[in-house]
N, C-alpha and C positions, 0 to 999 in steps of 0.2 A: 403225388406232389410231395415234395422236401417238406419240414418245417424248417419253420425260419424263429427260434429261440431269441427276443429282446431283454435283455437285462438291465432292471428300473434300478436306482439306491431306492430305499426305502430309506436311508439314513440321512433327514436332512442336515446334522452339521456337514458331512461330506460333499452335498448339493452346495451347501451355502458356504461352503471353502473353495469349490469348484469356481463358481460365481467369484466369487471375491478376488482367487487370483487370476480369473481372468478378465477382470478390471485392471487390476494391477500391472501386468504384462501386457494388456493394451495400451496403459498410460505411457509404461516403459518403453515401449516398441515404439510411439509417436513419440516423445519429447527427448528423448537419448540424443539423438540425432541435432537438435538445435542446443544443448544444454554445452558449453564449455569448458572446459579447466581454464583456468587461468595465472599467469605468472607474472607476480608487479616486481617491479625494483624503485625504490624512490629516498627520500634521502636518509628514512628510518630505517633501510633495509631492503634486504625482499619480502615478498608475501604472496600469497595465494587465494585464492576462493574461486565462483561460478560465475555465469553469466547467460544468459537466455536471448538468442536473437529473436527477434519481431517484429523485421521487416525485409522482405526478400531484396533491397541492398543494402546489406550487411550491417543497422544498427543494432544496436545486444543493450541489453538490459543489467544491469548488476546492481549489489549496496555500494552505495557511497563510502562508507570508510575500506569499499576492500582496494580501493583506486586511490588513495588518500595522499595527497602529494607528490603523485603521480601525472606524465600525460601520456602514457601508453604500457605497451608490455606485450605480453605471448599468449594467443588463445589455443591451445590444442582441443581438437572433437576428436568423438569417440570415432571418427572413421580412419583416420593418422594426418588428418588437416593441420597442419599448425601454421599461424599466420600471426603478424602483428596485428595490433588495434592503436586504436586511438583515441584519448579519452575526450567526447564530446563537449561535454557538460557533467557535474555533479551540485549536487542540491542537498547540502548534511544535513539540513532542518526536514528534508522527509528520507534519507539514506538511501535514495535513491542515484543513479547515475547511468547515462548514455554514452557508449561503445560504441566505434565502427570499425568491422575488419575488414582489414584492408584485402582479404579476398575469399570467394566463396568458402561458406566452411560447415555449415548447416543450414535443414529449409527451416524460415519463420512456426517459430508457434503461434498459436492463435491466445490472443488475451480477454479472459470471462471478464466477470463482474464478481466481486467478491460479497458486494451486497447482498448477495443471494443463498449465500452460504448461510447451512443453519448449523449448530449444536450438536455434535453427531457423526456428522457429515464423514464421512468417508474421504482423505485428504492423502495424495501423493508426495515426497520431495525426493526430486531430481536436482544431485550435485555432484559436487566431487570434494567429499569429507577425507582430510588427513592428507589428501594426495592421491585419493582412491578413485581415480575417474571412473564415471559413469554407474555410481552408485545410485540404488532405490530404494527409500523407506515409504513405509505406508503408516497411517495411522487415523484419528476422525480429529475434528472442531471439536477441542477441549474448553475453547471459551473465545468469546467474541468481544467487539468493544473494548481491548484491552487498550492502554497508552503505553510507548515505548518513549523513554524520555531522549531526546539527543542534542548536543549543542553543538553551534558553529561560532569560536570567539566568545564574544561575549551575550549572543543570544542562546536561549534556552527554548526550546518548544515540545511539545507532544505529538509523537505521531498517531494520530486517533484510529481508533476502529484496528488497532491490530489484531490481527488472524493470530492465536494458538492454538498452540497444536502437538499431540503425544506423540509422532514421529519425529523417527530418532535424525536430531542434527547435530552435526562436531565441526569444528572449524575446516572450514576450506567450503561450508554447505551455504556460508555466505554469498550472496546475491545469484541463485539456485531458485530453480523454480520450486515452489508448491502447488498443486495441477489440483482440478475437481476428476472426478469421474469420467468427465467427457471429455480427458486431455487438456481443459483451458486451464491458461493460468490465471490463477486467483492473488498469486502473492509471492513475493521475491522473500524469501529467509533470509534471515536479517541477525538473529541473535541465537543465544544460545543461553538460557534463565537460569538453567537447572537440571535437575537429573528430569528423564520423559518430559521436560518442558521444551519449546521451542519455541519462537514467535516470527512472525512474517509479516510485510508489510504490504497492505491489502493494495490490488490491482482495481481502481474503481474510477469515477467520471473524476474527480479531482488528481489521482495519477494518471490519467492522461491528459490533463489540460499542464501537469506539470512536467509529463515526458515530453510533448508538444514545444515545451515550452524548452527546457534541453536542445532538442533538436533544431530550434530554429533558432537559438540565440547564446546557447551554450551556459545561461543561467536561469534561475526563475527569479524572477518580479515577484515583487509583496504589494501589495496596497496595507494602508494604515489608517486605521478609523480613530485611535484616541479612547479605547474605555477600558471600563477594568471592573469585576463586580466576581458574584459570586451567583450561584445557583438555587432559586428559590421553589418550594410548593405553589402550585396559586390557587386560588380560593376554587371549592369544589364546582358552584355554579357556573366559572369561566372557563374551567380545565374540559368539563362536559361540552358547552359550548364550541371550545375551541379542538379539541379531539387532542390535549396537551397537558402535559398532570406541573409541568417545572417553565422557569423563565427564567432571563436572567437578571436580576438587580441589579445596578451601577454603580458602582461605589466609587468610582474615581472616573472624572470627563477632564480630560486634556485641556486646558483653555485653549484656544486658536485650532483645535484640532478639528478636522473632517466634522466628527461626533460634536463636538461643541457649536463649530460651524450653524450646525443642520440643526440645533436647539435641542439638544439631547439632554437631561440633566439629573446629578447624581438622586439615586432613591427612585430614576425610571425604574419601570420593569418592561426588558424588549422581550416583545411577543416573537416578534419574526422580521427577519429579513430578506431581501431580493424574494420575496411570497418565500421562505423556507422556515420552520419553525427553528426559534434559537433556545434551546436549555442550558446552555453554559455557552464560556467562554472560549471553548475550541468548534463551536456552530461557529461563530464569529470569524474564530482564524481562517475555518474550511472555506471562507468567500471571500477573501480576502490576499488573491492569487490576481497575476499579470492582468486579467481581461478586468478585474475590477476596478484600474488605475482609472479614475478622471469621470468614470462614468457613476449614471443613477443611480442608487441603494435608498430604496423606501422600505420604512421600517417601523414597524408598529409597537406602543410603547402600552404600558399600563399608567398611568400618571393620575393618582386621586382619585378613585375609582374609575375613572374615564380613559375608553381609547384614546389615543392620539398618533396619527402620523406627522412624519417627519419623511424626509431626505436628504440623504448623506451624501458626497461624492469622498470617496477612498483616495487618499492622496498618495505618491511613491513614499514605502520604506527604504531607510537611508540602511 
């Protein structure tokens, strides 16, 4: 009988590069495929950036300012697809925006949860930087929780919990996916900070109640509660208790407002709302989306050493 000679590495960085790009190349080989170029024209110009379909008929995901004054433009895939879109809806308070091409041009990716993302993490971006379709960088969770400030007019907001990240992005890597490991996407790229900086805006239950909301109405709805405060410590015996170390204080209640309404009053300290724990003022904003219009918001305060509930109803922001 033959022998039959296997050759082991002994050498795990080479095992562990092996690994890694074949992560990578599996990302690339699923999301290439639904990832677009993009080409705007609008009254500032032309412009460029990505777009990510995710929904097999044809709505695409992209940033809101890469659509900006825009209602359509030219999608090309990396297969020689090119086809118009049409710009659904965009929503500059989260830079997000809904696309539909107007014909087949890639299959849907699938969208994770970015909540789940740790520190580390091993993180993909599929775009098309510079002009450079179907470009792939890799890199990990450089840091989580970040805010990305953005304004529409005369409002200003926080987009919370942005995903950064040390893969490399350049313009056009705008509204681009950034994937996990298992091909999902986690987060549409959005900015460009710094040198190895990059930030994305996280794919989670509040981006889908807000793509939903895109897609069936072409805006999103705010509700408006009336407060304004700051972020406090709370005493050691209640934070144990409550599994919660901050709250938030009130330093300003609207008079006539939803908050005011519902007996809300400056020097509270809100525990939680709709049962979610609140530590600042962007807990607040995160519930404060279309479904919360008219309906019930109970909410638990600190008021002189004593619990207190309350309930709110969220009126339309103007």
């Amino acid at each position: 009988m033959g022998r039959v000679r296997v050759w082991l590495s002994m050498d795990p960085e080479i095992d562990a590069l092996d690994a890694y790009s074949r992560v990578v190349s599996t990302v690339a080989a699923t999301l290439l495929p639904s990832v677009a170029s993009l080409t705007v024209r609008s009254r500032r110009g032309e412009g460029a950036g990505s777009a990510v379909v995710y929904t097999s008929d044809g709505f695409t995901l992209t940033s809101a300012h890469v659509v900006a004054g825009a209602d359509g433009g030219v999608a090309e895939f990396t297969n020689g697809v090119e086809t118009r879109f049409d710009v659904v809806g965009a929503d500059p308070l989260s830079d997000l925006a809904v696309l539909r091409i107007r014909e087949p041009g890639g299959p849907p990716a699938t969208l994770g949860n970015a909540d789940d993302l740790r520190i580390g993490q091993l993180v993909v971006a599929v775009g098309n930087p510079l002009g450079l379709a179907g470009s792939v960088t890799a890199g990990v969770v450089s840091a989580l929780g970040r805010s990305l400030p953005v304004r529409d007019g005369r409002h200003l907001r926080l987009v919370d919990d942005v995903i950064q990240t040390d893969a490399a992005l350049n313009p056009g890597n705008s509204g681009g996916a950034l994937s996990d490991s298992a091909s999902r996407v986690v987060g549409i790229n959005t900015a460009v900070a710094g040198i190895g900086l990059g930030l994305a805006v996280p794919i989670n239950n509040t981006t889908r109640v807000i793509l939903s909301e895109l897609m069936s109405t072409g805006h999103v709805r705010r509700a408006w509660l009336g407060v304004a405060g700051a972020t406090v410590p709370l005493p050691q015996p209640l934070a144990a208790r409550l599994g919660q170390s901050k709250a938030l204080r009130l330093a300003e209640v609207v008079p006539g407002s939803p908050a005011g309404e519902a007996g809300l009053y400056v020097g509270d300290v809100v525990l939680s709302a709709g049962g979610k724990p609140i530590t600042g003022v962007q807990d607040v904003l995160k519930l404060m989306l279309g479904p919360a219009i008219g309906a019930r918001l109970p909410i638990t305060v600190l008021r002189k050493g004593a619990l207190v509930d309350v309930v709110a109803v969220p009126a339309p922001l103007d």
